[in-house]
C-alpha positions as CSV (number, residue, x, y, z in Angstrom):
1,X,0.0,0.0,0.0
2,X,1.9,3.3,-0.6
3,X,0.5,6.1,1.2
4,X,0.1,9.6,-0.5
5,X,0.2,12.6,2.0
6,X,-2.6,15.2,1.8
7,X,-2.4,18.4,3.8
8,X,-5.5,20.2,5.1
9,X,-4.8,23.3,7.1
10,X,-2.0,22.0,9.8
11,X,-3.4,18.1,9.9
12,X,-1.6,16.1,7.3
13,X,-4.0,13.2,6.4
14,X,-2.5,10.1,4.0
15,X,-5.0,8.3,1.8
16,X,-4.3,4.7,1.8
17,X,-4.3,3.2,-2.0
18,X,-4.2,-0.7,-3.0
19,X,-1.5,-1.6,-4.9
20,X,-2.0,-5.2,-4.9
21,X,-2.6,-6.8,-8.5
22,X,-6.1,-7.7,-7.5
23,X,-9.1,-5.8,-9.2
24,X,-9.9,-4.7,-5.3
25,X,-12.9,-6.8,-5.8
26,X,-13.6,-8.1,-2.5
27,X,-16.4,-10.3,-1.3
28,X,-18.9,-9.8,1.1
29,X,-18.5,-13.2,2.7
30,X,-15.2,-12.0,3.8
31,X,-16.2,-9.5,5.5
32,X,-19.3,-10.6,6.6
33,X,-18.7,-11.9,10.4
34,X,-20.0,-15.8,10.9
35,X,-22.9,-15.5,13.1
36,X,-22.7,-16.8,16.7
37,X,-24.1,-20.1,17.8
38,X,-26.9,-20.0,19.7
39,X,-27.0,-21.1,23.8
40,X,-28.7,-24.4,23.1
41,X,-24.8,-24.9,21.7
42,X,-24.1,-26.2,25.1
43,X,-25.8,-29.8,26.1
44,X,-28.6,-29.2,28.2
45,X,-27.1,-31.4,30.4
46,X,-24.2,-29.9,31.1
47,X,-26.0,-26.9,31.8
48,X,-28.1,-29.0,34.4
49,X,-24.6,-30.6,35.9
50,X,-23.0,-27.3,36.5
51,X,-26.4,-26.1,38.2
52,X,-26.6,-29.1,40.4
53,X,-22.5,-28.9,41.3
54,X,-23.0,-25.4,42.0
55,X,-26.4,-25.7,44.2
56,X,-25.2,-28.8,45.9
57,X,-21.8,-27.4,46.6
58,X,-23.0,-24.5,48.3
59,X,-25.5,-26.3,50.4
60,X,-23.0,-28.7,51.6
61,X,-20.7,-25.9,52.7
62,X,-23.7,-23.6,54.3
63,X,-24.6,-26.7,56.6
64,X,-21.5,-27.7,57.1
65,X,-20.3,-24.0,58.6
66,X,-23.4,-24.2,60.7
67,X,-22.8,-27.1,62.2
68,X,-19.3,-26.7,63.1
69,X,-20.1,-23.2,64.3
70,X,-23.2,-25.2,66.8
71,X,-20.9,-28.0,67.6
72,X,-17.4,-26.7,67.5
73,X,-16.3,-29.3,69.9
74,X,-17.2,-31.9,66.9
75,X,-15.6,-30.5,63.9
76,X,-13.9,-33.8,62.8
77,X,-17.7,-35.3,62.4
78,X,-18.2,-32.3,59.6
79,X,-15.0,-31.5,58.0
80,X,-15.9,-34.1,55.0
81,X,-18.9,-32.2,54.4
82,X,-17.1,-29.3,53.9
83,X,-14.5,-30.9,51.9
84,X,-17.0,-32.3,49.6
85,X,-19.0,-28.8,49.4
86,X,-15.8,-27.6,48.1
87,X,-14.9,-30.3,45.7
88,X,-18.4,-29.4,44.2
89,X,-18.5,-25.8,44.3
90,X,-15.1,-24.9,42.6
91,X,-16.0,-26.9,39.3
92,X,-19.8,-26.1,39.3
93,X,-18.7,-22.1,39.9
94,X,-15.9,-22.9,37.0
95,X,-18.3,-24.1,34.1
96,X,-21.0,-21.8,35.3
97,X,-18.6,-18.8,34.6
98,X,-17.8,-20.4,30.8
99,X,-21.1,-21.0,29.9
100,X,-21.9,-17.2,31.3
101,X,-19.2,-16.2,29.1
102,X,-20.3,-18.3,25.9
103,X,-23.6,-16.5,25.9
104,X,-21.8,-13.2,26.0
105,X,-19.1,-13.4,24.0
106,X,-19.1,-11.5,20.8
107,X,-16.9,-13.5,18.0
108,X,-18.0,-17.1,16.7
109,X,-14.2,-18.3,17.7
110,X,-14.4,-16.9,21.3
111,X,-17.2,-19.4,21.5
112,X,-15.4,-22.5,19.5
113,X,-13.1,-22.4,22.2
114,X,-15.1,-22.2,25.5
115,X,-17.2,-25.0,23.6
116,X,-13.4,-26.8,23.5
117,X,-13.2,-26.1,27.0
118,X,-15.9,-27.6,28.2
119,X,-16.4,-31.4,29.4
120,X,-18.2,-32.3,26.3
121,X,-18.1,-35.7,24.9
122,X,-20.2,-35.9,20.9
């Protein structure tokens, strides 16, 4: 591209021209942007997994805290719940967040790869 300089008052301006040995004939396919996928991209039941982690993970830990905080004296007896609450919550909170971000991301390849990210098996 060679770039000719135009002056208009004190801004100098440059006008971009092709030089390539094309006709500049360009499709509109190429510059037409592939259209997202939809949310129902994502396996319903994935969708339901992640809600049920999530859910299930939280409850675990809420009961868990107030029982150890009623019964401090017997914390061994609810330690696995907690550990379990956490074991669901942190993957369930995970996926939730990518398929949050799948619905609102704005380019067809930012979704490709969330879809690549998630544990889907076709």
């Amino acid at each position: 591209m060679n770039m000719k300089p135009h002056q208009i008052g004190q801004i100098d301006e440059f006008e971009l021209q092709n030089t390539s040995k094309d006709d500049g004939h360009s499709t509109i396919q190429s510059f037409k942007e592939q259209e997202l996928f939809h949310l129902n991209a994502i396996p319903k039941k994935i969708v339901a997994i992640t809600i049920m982690l999530t859910i299930l993970g939280i409850t675990f830990l809420i009961i868990g805290v107030l029982l150890l905080f009623k019964q401090p004296s017997n914390y061994d007896q609810y330690l696995p719940l907690l550990f379990i609450g956490i074991l669901m919550t942190i993957p369930g909170i995970y996926y939730s967040y990518k398929i949050i971000q799948f619905a609102y991301s704005r380019s067809r390849q930012e979704q490709e790869q969330i879809i690549q990210e998630l544990p889907i098996d076709y």
